[in-house]
C-alpha positions in Angstrom: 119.6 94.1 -30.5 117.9 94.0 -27.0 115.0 95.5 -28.0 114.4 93.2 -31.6 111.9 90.0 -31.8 114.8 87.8 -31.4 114.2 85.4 -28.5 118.2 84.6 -27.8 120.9 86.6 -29.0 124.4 85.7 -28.1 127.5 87.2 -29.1 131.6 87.1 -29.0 134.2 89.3 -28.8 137.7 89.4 -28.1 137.4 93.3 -26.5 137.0 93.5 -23.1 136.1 96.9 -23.9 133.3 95.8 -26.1 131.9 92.7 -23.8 131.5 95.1 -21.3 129.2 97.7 -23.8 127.5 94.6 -24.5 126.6 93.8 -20.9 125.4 97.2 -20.2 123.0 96.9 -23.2 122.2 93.6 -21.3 123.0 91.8 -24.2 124.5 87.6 -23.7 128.5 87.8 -24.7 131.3 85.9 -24.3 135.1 86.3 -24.3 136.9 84.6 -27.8 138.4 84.7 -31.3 137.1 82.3 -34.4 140.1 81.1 -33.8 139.5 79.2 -30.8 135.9 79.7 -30.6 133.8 76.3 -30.0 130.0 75.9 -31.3 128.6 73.1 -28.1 125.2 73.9 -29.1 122.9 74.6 -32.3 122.1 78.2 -34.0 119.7 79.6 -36.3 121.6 82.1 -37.7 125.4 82.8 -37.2 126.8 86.6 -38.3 130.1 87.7 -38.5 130.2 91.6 -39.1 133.4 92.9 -40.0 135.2 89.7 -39.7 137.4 89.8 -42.6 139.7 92.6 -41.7 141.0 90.8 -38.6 142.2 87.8 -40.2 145.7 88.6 -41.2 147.1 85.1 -42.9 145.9 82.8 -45.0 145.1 79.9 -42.6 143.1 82.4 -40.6 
């Protein structure tokens, strides 16, 4: 994604495994779930790849 037209891309993940791949792609990541996670600022697009198959309950 580093190399695409996209000004800012940010991501999330709850890997510290994968944050750290991330980071040495250079790419902007934090640490968090959707459970917890907090929007303080506006996007133009929000994706969620492979999402579904990590929420285990129904109020997930």
């Amino acid at each position: 994604m580093s190399e695409s037209s996209f000004a800012n891309v940010e991501g999330v993940d709850n890997s510290s495994e994968m944050l750290r791949s991330a980071k040495d792609k250079g790419l902007r990541v934090f640490h968090g779930n959707m459970q917890t996670l907090s929007l303080n600022r506006k996007y133009d697009l929000i994706v969620a790849f492979d999402a579904l198959g990590h929420i285990t309950t129904s109020e997930d």
